[in-house]
N, C-alpha and C positions, 0 to 999 in steps of 0.2 A: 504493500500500500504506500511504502514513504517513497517510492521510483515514481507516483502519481500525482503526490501529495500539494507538493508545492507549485507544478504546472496548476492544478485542477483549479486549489485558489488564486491562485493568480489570474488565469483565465478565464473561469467559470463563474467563480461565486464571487469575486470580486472585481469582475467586469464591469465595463460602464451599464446602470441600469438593471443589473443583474444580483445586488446584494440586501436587498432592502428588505424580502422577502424570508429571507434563514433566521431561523428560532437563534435567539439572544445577540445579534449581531449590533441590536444597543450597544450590549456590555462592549463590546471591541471600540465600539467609535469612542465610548466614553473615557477607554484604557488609549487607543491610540490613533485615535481617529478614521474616518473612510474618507479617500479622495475625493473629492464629488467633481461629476458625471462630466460639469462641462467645460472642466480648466483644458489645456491644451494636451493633445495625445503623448508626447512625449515626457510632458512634466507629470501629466499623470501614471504613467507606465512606471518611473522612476518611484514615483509616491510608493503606489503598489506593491514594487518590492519591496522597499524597505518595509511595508506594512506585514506585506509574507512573508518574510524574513526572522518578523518580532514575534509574527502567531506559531510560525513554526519551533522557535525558541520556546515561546510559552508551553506549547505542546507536549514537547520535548523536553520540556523542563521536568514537568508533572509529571511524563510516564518515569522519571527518577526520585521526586521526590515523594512518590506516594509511596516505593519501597520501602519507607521509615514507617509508615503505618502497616504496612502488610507485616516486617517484620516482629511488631510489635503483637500485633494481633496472634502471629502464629509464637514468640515465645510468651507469651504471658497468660492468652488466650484460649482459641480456639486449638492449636495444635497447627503443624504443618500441611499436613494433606487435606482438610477442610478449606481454612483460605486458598490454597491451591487451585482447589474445583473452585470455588467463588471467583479466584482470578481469570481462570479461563471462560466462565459463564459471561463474565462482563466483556469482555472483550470482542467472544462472538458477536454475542447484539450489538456491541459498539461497529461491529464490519456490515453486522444487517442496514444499521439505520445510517450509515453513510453512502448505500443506495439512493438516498432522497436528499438530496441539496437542502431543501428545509430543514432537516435536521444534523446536517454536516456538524456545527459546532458540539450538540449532545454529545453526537456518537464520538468524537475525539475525545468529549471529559469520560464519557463510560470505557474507550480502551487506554484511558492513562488511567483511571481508579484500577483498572480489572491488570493491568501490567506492574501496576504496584504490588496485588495481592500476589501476582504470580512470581514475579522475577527474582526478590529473595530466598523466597521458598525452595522454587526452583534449583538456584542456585547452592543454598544449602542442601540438599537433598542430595546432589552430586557430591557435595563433600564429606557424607555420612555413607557413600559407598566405600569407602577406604577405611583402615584401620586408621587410629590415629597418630602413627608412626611414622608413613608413609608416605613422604616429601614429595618425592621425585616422582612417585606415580601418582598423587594426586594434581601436581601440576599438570602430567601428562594427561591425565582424566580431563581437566575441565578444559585442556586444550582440542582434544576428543569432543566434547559436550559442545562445544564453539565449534569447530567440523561442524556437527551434526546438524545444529539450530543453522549454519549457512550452507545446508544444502537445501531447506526451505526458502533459504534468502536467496537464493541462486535462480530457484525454479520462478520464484513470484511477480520478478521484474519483466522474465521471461514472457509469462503469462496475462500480464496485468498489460506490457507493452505490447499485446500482441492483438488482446482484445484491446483497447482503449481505442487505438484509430479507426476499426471496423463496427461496433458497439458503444462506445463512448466510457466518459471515466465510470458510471454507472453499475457498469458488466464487470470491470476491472476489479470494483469495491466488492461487486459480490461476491466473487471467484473468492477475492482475500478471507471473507465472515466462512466457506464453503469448508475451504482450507484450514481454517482455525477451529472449525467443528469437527473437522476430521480428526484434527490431530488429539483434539480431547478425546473422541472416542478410543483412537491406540492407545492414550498413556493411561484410560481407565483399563482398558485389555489388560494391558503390560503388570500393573499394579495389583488387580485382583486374582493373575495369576500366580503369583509371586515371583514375575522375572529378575527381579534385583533384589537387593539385602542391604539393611540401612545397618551401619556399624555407629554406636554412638559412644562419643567421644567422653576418653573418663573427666572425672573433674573433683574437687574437694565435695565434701558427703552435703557440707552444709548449703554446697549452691545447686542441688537439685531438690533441697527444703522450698516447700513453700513462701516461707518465712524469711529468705535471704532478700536482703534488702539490697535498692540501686546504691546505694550509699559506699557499703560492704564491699558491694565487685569493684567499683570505682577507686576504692581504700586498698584493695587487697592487689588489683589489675593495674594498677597507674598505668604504669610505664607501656603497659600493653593498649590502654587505651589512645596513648598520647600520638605512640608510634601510628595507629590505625587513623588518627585525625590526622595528622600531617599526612598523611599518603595520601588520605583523600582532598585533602585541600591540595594538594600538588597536582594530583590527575585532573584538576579543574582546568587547567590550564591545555593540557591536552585532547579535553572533550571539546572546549572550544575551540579550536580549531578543525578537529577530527568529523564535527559533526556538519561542516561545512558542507562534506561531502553530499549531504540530503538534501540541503539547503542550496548556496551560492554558487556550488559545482553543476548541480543542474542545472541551472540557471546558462554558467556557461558552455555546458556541452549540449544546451539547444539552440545556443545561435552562436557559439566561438569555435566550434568543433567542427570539422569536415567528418560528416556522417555519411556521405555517401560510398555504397559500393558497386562500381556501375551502376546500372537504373535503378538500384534497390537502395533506400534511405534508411538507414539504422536506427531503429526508434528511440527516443533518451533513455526512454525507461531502461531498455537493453545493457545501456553503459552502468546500471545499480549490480546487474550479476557479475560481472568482474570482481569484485571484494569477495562476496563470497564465494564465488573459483576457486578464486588463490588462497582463500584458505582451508578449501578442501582440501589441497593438493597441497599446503604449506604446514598445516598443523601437524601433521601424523611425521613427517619431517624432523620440524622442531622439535617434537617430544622426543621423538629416537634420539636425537644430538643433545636432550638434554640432560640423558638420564645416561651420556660416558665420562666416564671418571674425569678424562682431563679439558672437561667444556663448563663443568657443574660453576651456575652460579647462584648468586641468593635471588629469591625473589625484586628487592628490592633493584639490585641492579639490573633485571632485567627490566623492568620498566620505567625506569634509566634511559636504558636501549630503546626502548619502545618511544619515548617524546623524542630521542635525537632522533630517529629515523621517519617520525612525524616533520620534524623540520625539513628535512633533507629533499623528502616527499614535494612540499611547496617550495624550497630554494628553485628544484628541478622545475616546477610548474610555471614557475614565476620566469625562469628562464626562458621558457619553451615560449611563451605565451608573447614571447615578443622578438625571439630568430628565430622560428620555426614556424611559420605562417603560410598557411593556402590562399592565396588573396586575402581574405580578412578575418580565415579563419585556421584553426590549429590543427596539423597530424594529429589524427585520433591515436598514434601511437604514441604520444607523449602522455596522453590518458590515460592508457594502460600503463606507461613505465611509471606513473603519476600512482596507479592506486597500486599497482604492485607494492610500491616502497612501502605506502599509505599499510597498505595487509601488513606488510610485516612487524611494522611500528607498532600497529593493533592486537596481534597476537604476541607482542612480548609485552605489552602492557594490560589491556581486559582479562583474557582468562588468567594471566597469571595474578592480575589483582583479586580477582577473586579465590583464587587458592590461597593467597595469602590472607586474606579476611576470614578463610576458615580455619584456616590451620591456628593465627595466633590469639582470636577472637577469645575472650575467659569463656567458660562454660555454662550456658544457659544463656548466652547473648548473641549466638553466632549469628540468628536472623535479622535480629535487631543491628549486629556491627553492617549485617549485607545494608540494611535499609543504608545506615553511615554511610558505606563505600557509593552507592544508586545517587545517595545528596548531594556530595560531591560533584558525582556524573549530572546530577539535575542544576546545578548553579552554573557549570561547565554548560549544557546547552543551552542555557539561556543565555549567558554572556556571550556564547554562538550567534544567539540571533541577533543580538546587537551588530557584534561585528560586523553582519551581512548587512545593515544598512549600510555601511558604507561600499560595500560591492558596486552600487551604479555611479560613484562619487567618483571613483577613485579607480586610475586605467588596473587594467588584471595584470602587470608584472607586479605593480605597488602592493596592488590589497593581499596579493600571495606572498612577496617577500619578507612581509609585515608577518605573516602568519607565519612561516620558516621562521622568523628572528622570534616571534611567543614559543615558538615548538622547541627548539634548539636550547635556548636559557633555560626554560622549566628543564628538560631530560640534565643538562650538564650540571644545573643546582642539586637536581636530585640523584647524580649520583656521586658529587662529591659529599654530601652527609649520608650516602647507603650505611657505610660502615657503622659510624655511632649509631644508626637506627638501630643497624641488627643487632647491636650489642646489648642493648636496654629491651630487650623481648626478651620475657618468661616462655620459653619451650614447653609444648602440649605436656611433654613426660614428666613435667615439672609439678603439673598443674595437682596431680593426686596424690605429690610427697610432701605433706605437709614441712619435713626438715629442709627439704632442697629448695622449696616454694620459702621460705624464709631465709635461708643460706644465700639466695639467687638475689632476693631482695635486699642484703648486705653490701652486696658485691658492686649492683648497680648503685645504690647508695652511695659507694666509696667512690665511685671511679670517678676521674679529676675530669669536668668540661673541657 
């Protein structure tokens, strides 16, 4: 749906004459105004983006910052697999009812509530398939689990661009609600037959009491919390620029990009399955090289590696975008050398953040640290959508270079303090010795800034 997303409002619902009519489309003029109808076509067009640009921010913001509530929900709560199904139930409907233009804006709020209940969960879920020992293969696991959710992301662009121009955006939206119904139907199969095995993580006796207070984890886990806020306020920096790609990048690979192949036009949407390609074909990769002896690195530095190779990603872009020109538009192959880099940056920063959320998160908070890690990701695309205001301001070597030089500082800050981080983390096998969990807390105590 997001290969459609931002053409759709751009075009459709916020065309001249054409937005007056969608449920709560008040609330937007009142956050950020509607162009109106009769200012001049170009300064209008300009408006508009920047206007899609913010909504898709906001959008995007939610589907990260709801994670905090789903986590909450499923550790305090209802339990994990209950919010779960509630996440996918919303979400469906949220793809039914963005069949109808009238209710575009609902159905966006119903699949950011329904992606919040789901995504931490989710993601915790995957990290209770592993014993709690188990570094290197749960890295590798949720680099597996990132495969898997992008070979739906692979097929949808596919399908969404294929119908859209023959059927309109309408057909596309439905395909997406058809597909997200299906999928809840296998993970209920998979689940009630018992295909996988949830291992759960030990932890001191008194934090699976009812009665263990926020207070207590916070007292007892400092250092483990502090390190999980700085990481997440670090990856802020790289979702805002990473999430461009939904946003500003479409924007220009439907009028900066030479799309043509002989008589046949490449649809935009086509240009969203490239990411997830390559990390079909790039994850299972990665994990083999990262579980031989003399490649192992920490968590931390590899998502490090992940914002430098974000930058690198747009230096290249920013390059291409102004010597490498078809009359006035770019080799579609600097797009592809563009998100290749982009995939790789992705995959040593996302799934390994999330292995690291699970693995050093204290015990009984692991859903609630996910929501932490998804906030992070939710302020990151918001500040995304700002930046994309200035996309039609500003020529595309500028606005890309800009976004290499944010990509670049963030990875190189964060991995010159990697080391202090790791070293102020309480280790999972710590967490059930009560002597070592005190000994541990000595050590970091002593050690000189």
């Amino acid at each position: 749906m997001r290969a459609s997303l931002v053409l759709y409002l751009q075009t459709d619902v916020f065309g001249a004459g054409r937005w007056r009519g969608v449920l709560g489309v008040g609330l937007v003029e009142a956050m950020y105004g509607v162009p109106a109808d009769d200012v001049p076509a170009e300064q209008r067009e300009r408006a508009v983006q920047a206007l899609v640009s913010q909504m898709y921010g906001l959008y995007t913001s939610l589907c990260y910052l709801t994670p905090v509530l789903g986590g909450l929900l499923s550790d305090r709560a209802f339990g994990l697999m209950p919010v779960l199904y509630a996440g996918c139930a919303c979400i469906t409907l949220g793809h039914c009812l963005m069949v109808y233009q009238q209710t575009v804006l609902l159905a966006l709020l119903l699949i950011a509530i329904g992606t919040g209940l789901f995504k931490p969960n989710a993601s915790t879920l995957v990290g209770q398939l592993y014993p709690a020992r188990e570094q290197v293969l749960r890295d590798s696991g949720y680099s597996i689990f990132y495969c898997s959710i992008n070979a739906g992301a692979f097929l949808a662009p596919l399908v969404c661009g294929s119908l859209r121009p023959i059927l309109g955006y309408h057909a596309a939206f439905a395909a997406a609600g058809v597909g997200m119904g299906l999928s809840t139907i296998m993970f209920t199969i998979s689940h009630r037959c018992g295909v996988f095995t949830i291992h759960t993580i030990p932890g001191p006796p008194d934090v699976h009491h009812q009665g263990t207070s926020t207070g207590l984890l916070l007292q007892r886990y400092k250092s483990n919390f502090l390190v999980i806020g700085f990481v997440c306020i670090m990856s802020i920096i790289f979702w805002s620029v990473y999430e461009q790609s939904g946003n500003t990048i479409v924007m220009f690979v439907n009028r900066g990009v030479d799309r043509d192949v002989g008589k046949f036009t490449v649809p935009t949407e086509w240009f969203q399955s490239i990411n997830p390609f390559f990390i079909i074909v790039m994850s299972p990769i990665l994990a083999w090289i990262w579980q031989q002896g003399n490649v192992k690195r920490s968590s931390l530095t590899k998502m490090a590696i992940g914002s430098c190779l974000a930058g690198l990603a747009y230096m290249v872009l920013s390059v291409a975008s102004t010597g490498s020109m078809i009359g006035n538009k770019m080799n579609a192959g600097w797009m592809v050398l563009f998100v290749l880099i982009m995939t790789l940056g992705e995959i040593y920063l996302s799934p390994v953040g999330l292995s690291f959320i699970s693995q050093t998160a204290p015990p009984g908070t692991t859903s609630m640290m996910m929501g932490i890690w998804y906030l992070g990701s939710s302020v990151g695309h918001y500040l995304g959508g700002i930046l994309g205001t200035y996309y039609g301001s500003m020529s595309h070597d500028t606005f890309f270079a800009a976004l290499a030089l944010l990509a670049g500082t963030n990875g190189m800050l964060m991995g010159a303090i990697s080391g202090r981080l790791q070293r102020m983390l309480t280790p999972a096998r710590i967490w059930s010795n009560p002597a070592l969990l005190q000994h541990r807390r000595r050590v970091v105590i002593g050690t000189p800034c």
